[in-house]
C-alpha positions as CSV (number, residue, x, y, z in Angstrom):
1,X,-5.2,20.6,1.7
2,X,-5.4,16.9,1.8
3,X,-2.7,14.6,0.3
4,X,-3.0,11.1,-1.0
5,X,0.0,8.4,-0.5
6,X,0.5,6.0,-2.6
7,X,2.6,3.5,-1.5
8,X,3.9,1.3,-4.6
9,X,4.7,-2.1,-4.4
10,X,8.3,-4.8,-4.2
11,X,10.8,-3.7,-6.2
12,X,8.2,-1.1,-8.0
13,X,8.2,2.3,-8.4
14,X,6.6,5.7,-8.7
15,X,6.0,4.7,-12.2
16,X,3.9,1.8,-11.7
17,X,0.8,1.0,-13.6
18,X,-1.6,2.1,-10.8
19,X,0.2,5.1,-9.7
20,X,0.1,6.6,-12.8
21,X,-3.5,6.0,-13.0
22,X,-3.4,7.6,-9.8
23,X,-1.4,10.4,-10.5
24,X,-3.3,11.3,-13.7
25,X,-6.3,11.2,-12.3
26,X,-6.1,13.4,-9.7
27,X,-4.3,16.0,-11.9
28,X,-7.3,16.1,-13.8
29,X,-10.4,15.4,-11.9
30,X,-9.3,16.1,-8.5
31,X,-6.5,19.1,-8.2
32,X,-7.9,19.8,-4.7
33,X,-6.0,16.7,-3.9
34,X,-1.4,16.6,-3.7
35,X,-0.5,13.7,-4.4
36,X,2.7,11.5,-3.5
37,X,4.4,8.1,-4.1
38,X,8.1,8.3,-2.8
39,X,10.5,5.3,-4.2
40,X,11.0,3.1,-1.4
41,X,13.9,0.3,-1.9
42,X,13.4,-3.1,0.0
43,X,14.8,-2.6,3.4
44,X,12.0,-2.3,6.1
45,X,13.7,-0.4,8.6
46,X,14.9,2.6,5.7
47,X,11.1,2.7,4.1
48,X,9.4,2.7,7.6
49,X,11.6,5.7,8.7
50,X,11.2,7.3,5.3
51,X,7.2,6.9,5.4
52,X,7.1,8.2,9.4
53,X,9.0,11.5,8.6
54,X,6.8,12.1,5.4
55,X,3.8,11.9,7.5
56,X,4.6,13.6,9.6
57,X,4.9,16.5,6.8
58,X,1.6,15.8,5.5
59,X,-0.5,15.5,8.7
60,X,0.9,18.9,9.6
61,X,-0.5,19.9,6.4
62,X,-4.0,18.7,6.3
63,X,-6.2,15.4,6.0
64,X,-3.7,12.4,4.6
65,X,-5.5,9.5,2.7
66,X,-3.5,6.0,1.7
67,X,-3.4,3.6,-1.1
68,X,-1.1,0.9,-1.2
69,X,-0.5,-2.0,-4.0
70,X,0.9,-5.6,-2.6
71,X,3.4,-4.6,-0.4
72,X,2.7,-0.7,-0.2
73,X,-0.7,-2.5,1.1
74,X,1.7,-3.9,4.0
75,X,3.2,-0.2,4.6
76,X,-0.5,1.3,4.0
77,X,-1.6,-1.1,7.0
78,X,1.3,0.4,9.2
79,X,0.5,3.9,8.5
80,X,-3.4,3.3,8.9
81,X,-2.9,1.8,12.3
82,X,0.0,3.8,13.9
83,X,-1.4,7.1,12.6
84,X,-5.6,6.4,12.5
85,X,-5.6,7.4,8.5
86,X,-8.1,5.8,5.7
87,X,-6.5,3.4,3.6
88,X,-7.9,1.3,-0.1
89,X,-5.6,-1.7,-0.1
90,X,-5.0,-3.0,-3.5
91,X,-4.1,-7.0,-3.3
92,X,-2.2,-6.1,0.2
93,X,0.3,-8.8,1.2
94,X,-0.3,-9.7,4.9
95,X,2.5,-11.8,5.7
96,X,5.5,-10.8,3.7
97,X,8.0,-11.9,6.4
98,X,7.3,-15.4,5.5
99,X,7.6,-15.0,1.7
100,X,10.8,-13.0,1.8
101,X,12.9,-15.4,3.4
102,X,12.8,-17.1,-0.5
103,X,14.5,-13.9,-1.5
104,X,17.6,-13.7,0.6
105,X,21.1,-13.5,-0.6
106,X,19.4,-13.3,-3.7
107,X,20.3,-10.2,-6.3
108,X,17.4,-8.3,-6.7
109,X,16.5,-5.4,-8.9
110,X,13.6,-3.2,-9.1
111,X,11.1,-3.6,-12.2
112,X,11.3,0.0,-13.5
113,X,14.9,1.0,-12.7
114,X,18.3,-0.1,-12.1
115,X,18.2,-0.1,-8.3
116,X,19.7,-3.4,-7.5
117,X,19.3,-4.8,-3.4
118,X,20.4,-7.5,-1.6
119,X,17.8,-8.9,1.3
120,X,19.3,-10.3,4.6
121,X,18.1,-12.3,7.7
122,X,17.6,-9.0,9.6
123,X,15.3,-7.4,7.2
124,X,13.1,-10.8,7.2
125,X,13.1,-10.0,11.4
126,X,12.0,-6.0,10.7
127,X,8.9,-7.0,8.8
128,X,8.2,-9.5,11.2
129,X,8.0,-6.9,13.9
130,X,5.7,-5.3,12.2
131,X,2.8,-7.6,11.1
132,X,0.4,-6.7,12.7
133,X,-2.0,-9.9,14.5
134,X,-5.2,-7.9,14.0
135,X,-6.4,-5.1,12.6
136,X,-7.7,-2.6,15.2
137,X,-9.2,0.1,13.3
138,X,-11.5,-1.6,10.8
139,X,-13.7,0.7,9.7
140,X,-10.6,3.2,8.1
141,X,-10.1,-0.1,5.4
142,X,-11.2,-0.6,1.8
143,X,-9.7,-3.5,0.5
144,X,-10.0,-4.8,-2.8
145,X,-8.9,-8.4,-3.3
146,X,-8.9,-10.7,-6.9
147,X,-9.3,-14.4,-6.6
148,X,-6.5,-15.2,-9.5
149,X,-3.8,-13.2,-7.6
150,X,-0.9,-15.3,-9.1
151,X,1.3,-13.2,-6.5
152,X,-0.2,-13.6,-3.1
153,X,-2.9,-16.0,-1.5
154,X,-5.9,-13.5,-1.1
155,X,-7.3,-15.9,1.3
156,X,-4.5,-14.0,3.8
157,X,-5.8,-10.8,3.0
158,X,-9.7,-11.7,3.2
159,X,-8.9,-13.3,7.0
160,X,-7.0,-10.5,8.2
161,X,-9.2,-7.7,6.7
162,X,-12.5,-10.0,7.4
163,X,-13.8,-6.6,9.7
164,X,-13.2,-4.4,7.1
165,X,-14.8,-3.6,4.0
166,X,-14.4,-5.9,1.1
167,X,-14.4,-5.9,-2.5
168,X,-13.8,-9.5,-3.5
169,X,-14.0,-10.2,-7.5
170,X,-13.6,-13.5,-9.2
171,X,-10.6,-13.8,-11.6
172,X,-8.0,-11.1,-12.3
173,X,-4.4,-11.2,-11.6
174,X,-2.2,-9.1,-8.9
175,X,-1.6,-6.2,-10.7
176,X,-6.1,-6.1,-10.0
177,X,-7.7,-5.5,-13.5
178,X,-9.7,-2.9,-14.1
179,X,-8.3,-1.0,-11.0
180,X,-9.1,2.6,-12.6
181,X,-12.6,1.8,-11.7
182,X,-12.0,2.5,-8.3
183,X,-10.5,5.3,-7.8
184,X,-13.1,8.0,-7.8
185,X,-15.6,5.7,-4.9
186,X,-12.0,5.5,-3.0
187,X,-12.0,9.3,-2.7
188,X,-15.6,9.4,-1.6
189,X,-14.2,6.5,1.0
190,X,-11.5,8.8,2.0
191,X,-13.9,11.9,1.7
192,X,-15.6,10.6,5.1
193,X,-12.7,10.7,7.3
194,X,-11.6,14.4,6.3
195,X,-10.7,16.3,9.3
196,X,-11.1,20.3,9.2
């Protein structure tokens, strides 16, 4: 049976706009389909280990599709390359190990709970290692990119994903309005790569 990851966003959660949609949708429309978004905190080396291990449940299980949001577009990135899976990458951030460094020794607390973190030097070093120059395995990309991202420069995204394919719209914000209208194409994206 084939699962679907979706990898929320910094300091988000499981109950995230977009996963929700997610979520619902495929308890309704597509049942065929599990679906899972674990809560990740903010430390790179504890969400990298946590994503590898739950792959490694799913790909034992059957075909394993990814959508990521922001920074779960970063982590959705890793998995895609390291593990040759499909990904739709919502807004991704490319380059977060130059945007964190803002957020060290700084209290930080998640949006939807009251998980609180505190980012250090090392963890800016752990993303770092795994940015990935270029993007070796184009055609397993769909990424969908708004100009008005207030969050991230999608310029960053459009260079590094320039080989794969785009959906570029004019306007929106980060959270990418009117994301619901994807979902359905994604699974006939991800329908492509299904492995029997």
């Amino acid at each position: 049976m084939p699962s679907l990851l979706y990898i929320h966003g910094f300091l988000s959660s499981p109950n995230s706009h977009k996963a929700i949609q997610v979520r619902d949708y495929l308890a309704a429309e597509r049942p065929d389909i599990d679906y899972y978004c674990p809560f990740l905190t903010v430390y790179p080396d504890q969400v990298q280990a946590e994503l590898d291990a739950l792959l490694g449940e799913l790909m034992a299980k059957g075909p394993v599709y990814l959508m990521g949001s922001s920074m779960g577009g970063f982590w959705s990135t890793y998995l895609a390359e390291k593990y040759n899976l499909p990904a739709l990458l919502i807004n991704p951030a490319v380059k977060p190990s130059m945007l964190m460094p803002e957020y060290v020794g700084k209290p930080l607390q998640n949006y939807h709970t009251d998980d609180r973190y505190s980012l250090q030097a090392e963890h800016i070093e752990q993303l770092r290692r795994l940015m990935p120059e270029r993007i070796e395995r184009p055609d397993n990309y769909w990424v969908l990119l708004q100009t008005a991202d207030e969050t991230l420069d999608y310029r960053l995204a459009e260079s590094l994903y320039g080989d794969c394919r785009l959906t570029l719209e004019e306007g929106g914000d980060h959270a990418f309005q009117g994301f619901e209208r994807f979902i359905e194409p994604a699974l006939e994206f991800f329908a492509r790569f299904r492995r029997n």
